[in-house]
Backbone as a ProteinNet text record, in pm:
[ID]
protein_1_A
[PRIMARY]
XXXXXXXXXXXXXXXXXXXXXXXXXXXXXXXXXXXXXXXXXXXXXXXXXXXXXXXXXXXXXXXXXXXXXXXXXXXXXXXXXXXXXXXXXXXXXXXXXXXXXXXXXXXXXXXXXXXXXXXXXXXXXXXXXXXXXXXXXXXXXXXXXXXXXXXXXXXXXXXXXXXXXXXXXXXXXXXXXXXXXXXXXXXXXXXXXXXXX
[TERTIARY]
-850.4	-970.3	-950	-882.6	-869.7	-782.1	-675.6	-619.3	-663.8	-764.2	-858.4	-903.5	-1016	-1037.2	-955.3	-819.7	-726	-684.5	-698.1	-662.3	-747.1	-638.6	-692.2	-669	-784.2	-739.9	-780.4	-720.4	-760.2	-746.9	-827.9	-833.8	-815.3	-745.8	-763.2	-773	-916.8	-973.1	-925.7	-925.8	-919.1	-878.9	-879.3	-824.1	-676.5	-668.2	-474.6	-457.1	-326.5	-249.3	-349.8	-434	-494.9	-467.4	-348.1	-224	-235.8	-314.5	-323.9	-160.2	-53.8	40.4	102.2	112.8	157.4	64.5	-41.9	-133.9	-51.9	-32.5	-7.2	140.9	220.5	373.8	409.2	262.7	254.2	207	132.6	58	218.4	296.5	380.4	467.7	485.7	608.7	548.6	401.1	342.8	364.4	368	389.4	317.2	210.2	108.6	196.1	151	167.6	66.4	161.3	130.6	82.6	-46.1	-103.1	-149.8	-179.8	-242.7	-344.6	-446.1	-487.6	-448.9	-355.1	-330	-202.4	-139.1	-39	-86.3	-191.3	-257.1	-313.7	-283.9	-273.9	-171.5	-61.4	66.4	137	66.2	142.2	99.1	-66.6	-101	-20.3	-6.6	26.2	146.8	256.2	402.8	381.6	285.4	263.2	210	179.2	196	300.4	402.6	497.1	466.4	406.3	337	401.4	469.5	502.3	376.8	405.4	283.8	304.8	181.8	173.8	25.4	0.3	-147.4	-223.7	-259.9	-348.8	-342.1	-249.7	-246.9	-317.5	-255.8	-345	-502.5	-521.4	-672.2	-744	-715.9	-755.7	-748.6	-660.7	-632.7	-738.3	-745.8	-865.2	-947.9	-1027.8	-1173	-1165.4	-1104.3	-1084.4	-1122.3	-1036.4	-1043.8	-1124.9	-1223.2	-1325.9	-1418.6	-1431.5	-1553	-1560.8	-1387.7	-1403	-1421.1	-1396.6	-1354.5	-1438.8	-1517.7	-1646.1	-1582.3	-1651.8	-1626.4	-1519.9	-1519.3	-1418.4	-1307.6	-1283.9	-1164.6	-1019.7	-1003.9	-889.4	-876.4	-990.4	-997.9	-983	-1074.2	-1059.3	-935.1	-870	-700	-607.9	-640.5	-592.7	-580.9	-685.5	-834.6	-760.1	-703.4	-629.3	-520.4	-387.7	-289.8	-272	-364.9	-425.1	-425	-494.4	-473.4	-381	-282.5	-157	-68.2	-95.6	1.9	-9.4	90.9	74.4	53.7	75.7	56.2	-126.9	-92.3	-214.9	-278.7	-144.7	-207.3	-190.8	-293.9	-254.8	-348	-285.4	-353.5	-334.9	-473.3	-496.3	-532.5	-411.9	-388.4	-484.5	-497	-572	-695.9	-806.6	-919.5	-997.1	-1057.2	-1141.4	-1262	-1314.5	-1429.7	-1491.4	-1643.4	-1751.3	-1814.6	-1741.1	-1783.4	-1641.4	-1542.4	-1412.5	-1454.1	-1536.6	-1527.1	-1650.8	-1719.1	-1877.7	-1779.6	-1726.1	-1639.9	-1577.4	-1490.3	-1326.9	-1486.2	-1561.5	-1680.3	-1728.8	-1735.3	-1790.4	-1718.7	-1609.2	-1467.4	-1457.1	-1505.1	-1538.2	-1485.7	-1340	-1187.2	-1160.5	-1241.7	-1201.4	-1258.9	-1171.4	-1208.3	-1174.9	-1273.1	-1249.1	-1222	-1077.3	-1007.7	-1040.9	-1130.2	-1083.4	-1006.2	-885.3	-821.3	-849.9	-863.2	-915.6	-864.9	-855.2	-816.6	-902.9	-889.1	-948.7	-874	-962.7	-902.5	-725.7	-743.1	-665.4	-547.7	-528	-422.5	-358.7	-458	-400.7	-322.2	-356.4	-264.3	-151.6	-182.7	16.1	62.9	26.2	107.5	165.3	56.8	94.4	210.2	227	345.8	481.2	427.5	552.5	607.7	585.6	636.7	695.2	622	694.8	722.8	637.1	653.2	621.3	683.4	679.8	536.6	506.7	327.2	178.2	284.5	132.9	115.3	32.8	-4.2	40.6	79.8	243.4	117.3	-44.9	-90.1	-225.4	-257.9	-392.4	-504.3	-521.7	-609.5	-584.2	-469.9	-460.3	-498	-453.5	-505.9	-629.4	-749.7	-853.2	-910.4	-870.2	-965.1	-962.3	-804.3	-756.4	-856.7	-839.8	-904.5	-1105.4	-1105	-1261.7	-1315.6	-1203.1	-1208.3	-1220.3	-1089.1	-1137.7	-1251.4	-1291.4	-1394.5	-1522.3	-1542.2	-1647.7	-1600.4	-1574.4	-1572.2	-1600.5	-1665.5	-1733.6	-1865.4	-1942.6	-2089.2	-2104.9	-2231.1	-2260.1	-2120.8	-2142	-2003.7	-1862.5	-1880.9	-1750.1	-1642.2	-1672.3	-1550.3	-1499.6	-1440	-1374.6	-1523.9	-1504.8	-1625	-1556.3	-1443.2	-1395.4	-1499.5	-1625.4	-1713.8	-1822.5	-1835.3	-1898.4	-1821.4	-1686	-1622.4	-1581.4	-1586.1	-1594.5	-1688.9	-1806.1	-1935.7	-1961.9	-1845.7	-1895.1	-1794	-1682.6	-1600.8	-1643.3	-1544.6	-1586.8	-1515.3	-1425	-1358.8	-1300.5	-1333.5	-1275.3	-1205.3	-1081.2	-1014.1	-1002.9	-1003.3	-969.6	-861.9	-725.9	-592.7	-593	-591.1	-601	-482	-403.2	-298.1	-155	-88.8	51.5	84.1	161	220.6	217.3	218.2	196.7	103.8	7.4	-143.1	-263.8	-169	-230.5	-209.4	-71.6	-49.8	-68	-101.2	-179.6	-328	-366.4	-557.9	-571.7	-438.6	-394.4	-395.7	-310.4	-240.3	-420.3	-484.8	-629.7	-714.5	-751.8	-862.2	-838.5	-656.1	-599.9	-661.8	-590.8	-667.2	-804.3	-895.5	-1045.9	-1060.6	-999.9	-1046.2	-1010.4	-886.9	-784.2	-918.5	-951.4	-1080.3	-1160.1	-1190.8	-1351.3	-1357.4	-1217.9	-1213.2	-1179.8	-1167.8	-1123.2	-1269.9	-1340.2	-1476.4	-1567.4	-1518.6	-1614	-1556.9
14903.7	14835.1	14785	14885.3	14826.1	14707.9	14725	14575	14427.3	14430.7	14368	14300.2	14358.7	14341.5	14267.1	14286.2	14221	14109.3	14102.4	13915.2	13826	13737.2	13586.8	13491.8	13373.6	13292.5	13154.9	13077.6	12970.1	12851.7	12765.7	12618	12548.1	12443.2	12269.3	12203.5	12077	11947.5	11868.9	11764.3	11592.9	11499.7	11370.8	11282.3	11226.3	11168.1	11169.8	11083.8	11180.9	11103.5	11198.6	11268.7	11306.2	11414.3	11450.3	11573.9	11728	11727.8	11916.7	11950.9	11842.5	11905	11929.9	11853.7	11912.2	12060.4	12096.3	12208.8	12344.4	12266.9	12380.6	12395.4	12317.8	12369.2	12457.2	12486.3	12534.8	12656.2	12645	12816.1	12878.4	12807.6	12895.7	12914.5	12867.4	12900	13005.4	13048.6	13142.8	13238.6	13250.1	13357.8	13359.3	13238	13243.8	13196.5	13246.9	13199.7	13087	12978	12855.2	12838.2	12797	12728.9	12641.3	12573.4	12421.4	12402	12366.4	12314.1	12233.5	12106.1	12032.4	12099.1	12215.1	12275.6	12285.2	12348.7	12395.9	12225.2	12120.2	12000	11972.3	12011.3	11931.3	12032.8	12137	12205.1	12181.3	12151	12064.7	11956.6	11894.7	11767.3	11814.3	11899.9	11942.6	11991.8	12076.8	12079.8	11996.1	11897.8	11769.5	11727.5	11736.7	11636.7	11526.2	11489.8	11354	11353.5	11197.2	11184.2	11222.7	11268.4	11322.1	11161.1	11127.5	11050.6	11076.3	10979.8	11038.2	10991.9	10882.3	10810.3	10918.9	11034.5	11063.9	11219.9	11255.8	11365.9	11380.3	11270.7	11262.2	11273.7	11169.3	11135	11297	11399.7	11542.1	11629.2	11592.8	11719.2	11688.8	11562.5	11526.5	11549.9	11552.7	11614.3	11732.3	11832	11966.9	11993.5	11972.2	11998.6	11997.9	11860.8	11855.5	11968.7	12015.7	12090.3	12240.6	12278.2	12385.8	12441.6	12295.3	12339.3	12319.7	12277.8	12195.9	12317.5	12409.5	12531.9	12555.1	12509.1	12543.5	12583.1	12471.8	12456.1	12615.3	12593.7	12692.3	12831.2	12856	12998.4	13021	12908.1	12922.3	13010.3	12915.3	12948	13075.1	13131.1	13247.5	13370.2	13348.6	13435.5	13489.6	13366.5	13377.4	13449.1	13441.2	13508	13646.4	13627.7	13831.2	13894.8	13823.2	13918.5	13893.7	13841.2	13835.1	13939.6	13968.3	14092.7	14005.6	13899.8	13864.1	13864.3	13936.4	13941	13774.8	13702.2	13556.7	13466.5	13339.1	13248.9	13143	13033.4	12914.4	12859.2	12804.8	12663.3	12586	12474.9	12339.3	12260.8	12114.8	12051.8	12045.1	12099.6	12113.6	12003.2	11957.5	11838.8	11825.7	11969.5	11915.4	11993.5	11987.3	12106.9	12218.3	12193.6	12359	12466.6	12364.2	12440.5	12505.3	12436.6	12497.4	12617.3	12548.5	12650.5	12792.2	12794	12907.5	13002.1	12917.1	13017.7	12998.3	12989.3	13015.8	13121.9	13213.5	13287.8	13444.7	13395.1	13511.8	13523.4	13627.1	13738.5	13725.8	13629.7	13651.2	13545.8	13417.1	13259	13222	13103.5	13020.2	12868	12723.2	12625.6	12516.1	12455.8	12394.9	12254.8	12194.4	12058.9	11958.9	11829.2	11747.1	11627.3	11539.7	11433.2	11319.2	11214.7	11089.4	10963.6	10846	10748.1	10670.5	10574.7	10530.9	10460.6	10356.9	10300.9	10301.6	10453	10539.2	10624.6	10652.5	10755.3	10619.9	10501.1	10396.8	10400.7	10382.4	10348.7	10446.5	10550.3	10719.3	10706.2	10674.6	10622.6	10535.5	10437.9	10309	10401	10442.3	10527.9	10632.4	10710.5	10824.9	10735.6	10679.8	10621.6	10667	10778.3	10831.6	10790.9	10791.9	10706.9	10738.3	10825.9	10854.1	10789.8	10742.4	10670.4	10528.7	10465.6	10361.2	10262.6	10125.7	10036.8	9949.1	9943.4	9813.1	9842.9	9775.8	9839.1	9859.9	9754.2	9741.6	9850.9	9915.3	10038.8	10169.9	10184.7	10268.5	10266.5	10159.1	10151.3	10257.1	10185	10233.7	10369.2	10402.3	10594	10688.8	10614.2	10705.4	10652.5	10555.8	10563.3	10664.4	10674.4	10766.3	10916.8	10931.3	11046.7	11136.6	11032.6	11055.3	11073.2	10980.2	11056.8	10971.7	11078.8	11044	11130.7	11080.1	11187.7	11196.7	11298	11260.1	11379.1	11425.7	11577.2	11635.4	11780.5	11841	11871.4	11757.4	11748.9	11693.8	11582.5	11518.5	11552.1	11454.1	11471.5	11425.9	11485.8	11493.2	11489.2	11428.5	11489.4	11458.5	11415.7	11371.2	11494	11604.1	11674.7	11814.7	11824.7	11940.8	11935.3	11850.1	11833.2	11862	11817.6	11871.4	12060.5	12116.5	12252.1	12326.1	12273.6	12312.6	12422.6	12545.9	12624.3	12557.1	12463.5	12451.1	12267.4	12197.1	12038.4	11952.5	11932.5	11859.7	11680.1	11637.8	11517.6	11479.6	11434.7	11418.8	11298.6	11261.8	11084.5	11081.2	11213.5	11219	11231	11311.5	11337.9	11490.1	11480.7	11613.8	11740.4	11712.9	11822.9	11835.4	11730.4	11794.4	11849.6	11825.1	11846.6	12018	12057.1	12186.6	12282.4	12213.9	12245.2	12344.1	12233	12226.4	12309.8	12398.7	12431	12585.3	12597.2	12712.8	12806.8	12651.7	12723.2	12797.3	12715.7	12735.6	12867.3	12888.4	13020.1	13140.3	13099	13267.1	13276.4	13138.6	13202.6	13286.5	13245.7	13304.6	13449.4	13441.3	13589.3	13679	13637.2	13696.1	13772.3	13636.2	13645.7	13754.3	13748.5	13927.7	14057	14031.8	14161.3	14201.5	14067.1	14140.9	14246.2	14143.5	14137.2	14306.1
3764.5	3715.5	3572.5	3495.7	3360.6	3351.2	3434.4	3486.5	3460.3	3524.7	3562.1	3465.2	3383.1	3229.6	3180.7	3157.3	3014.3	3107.1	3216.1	3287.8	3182.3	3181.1	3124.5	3207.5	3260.3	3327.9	3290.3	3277.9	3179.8	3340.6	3339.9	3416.5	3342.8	3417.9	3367.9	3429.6	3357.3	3407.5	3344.2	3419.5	3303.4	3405.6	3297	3442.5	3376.7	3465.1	3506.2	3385.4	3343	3230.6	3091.6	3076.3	2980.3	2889.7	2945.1	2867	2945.8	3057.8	3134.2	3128.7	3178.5	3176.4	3052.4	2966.5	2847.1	2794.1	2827.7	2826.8	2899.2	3010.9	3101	3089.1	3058.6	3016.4	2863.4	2770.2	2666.9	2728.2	2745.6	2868	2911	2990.5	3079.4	3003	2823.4	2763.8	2690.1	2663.9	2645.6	2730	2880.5	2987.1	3071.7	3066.5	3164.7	3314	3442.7	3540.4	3598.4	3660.9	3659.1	3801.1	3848	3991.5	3973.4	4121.3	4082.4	4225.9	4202.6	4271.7	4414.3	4350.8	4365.9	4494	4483.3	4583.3	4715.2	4700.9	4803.8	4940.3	4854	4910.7	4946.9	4896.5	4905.1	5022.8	5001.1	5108.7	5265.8	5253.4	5383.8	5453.4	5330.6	5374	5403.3	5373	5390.6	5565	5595.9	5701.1	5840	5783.7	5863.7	5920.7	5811.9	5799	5746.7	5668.8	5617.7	5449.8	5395	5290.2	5201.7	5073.6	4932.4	4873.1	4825.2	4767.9	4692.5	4606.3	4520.1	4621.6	4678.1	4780.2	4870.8	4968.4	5068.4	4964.3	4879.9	4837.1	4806.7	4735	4727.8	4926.9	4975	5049.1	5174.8	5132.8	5245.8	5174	5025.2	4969.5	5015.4	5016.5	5057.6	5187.7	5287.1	5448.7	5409.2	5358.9	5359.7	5293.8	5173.6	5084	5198.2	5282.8	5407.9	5514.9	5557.6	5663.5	5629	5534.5	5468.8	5361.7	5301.9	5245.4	5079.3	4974.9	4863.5	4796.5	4773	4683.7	4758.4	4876.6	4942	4857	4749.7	4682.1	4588.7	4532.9	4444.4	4523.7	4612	4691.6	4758.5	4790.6	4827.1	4761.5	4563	4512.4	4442.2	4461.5	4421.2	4466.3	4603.9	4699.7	4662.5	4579.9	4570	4435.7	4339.4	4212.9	4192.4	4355.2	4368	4366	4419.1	4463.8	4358.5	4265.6	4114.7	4051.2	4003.3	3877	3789.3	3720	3571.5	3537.7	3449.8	3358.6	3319	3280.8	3213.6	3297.1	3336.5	3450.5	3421.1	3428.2	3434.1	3556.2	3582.7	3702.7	3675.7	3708.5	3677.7	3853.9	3782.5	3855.4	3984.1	3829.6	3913.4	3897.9	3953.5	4007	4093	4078	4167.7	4115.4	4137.6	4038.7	4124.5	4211.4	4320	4305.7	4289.7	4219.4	4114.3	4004.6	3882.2	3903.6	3996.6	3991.6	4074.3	4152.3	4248.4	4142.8	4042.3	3946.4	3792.2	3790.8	3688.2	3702.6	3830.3	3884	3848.1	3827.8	3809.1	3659.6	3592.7	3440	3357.1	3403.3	3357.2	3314.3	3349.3	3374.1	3280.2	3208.3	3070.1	3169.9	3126.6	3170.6	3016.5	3090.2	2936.3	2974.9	2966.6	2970.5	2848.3	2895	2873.9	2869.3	2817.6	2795.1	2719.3	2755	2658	2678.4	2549.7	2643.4	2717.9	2840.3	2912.7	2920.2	2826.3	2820.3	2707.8	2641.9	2655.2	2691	2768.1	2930	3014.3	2998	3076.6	3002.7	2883.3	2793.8	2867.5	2895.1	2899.6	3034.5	3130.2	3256.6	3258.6	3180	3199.2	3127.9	3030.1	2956.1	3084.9	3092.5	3179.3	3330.1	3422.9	3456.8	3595.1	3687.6	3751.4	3859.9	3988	4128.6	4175.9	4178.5	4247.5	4173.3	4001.7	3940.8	3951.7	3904.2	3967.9	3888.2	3955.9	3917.7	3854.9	3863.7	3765.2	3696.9	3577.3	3516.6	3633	3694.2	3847.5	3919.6	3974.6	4057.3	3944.9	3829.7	3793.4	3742.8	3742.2	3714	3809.4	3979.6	4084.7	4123.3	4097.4	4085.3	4007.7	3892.5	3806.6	3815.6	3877.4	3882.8	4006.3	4135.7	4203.9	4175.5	4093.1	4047.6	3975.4	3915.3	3818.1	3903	4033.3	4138.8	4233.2	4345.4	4458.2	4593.7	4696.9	4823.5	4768.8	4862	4805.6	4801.8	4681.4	4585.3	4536.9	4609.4	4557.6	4674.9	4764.5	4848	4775.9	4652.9	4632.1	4475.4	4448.6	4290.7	4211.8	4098	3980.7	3868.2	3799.8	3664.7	3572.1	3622.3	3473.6	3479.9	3581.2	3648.3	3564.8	3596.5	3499.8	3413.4	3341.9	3180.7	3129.1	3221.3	3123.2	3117.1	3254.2	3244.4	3173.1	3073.9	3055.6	2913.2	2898.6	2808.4	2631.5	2683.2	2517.2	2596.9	2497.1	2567.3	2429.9	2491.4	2400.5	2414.6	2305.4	2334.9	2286.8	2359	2358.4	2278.1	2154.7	2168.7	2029.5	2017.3	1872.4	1954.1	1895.1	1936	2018.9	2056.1	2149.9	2057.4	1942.1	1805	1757.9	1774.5	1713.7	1900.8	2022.4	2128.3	2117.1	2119	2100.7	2047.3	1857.8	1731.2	1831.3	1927.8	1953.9	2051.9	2182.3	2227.6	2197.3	2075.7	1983.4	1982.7	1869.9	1833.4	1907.5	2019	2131.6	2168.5	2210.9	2268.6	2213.8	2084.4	1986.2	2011.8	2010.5	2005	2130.7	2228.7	2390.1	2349.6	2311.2	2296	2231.4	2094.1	2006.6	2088.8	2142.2	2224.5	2344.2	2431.4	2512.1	2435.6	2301.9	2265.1	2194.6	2160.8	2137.2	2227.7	2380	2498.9	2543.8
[MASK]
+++++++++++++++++++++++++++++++++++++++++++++++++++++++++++++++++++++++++++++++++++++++++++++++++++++++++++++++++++++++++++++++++++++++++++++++++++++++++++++++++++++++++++++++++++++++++++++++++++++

């Protein structure tokens, strides 16, 4: 039980390109153990047999959010949580507000949101360069307007929905050194804030 207690579990929201991963690759060089949301899709889709792509991922959560009921992702992940020994753990790519209302629920859980504005989360997009993001300002307009709401109530993506419930929210809009700087900070307050609790 005392176990229990000293867990830290930190989430991350934002929309694509808004720095969670640079967040969450600072977490795991800290020691946190790393999940994602987003696995628990990819492994569907692995079980298909069906190529991953962002279009085919969005499009398997909102299936499974419907059949499975809006927290699916999260309670998946919720599962796999248990059976960890690490005390420290972050979950990467949450996106929906029954996700966040579900891992909100758990004593242990801090929600980090990530954030930039639009259209330097695009430079970042063109910079990096990665086959699954979207090849024109137009495709990543409609991605990220998707994300931001899509499905109806709390079946689909909401990133404007878990930002607002987030416990500490950054806005990414400097360098990889003042993101980590904001990163470093937030950490200690949480750290504080259970040793008060």
């Amino acid at each position: 039980m005392a176990e229990k207690q000293k867990r830290l579990i930190i989430g991350l929201t934002g929309p694509i390109a808004g720095g969670k991963g640079v967040v969450a690759d600072y977490l795991k060089n800290q020691g946190f153990f790393y999940c994602s949301l987003s696995e628990r899709i990819r492994e569907e889709i692995r079980r298909r047999g069906e190529e991953i792509s962002r279009e085919k991922l969005q499009k398997v959560a909102d299936k499974l959010r419907k059949k499975f009921g809006p927290a699916v992702l999260a309670q998946r992940t919720w599962n796999l949580i248990l059976k960890q020994k690490s005390l420290r753990i972050v979950i990467d790519s949450i996106r929906g507000e029954s996700e966040v209302d579900f891992l909100k629920s758990k004593p242990e859980f801090f929600l980090l949101g990530v954030t930039a504005p639009r259209k330097l989360r695009y430079q970042r997009v063109v910079a990096r360069n990665r086959e699954s993001d979207p090849p024109s300002w137009e495709e990543f307009l409609r991605i990220d307007k998707k994300d931001f709401k899509s499905g109806q109530g709390k079946l689909g993506r909401d990133i404007k929905k878990c930002l607002e419930k987030t416990d500490f929210l950054i806005v990414n809009d400097g360098t990889v050194g003042e993101l980590k700087r904001k990163i470093k900070k937030i950490l200690s307050i949480i750290i504080s804030e259970k040793k008060k609790g």
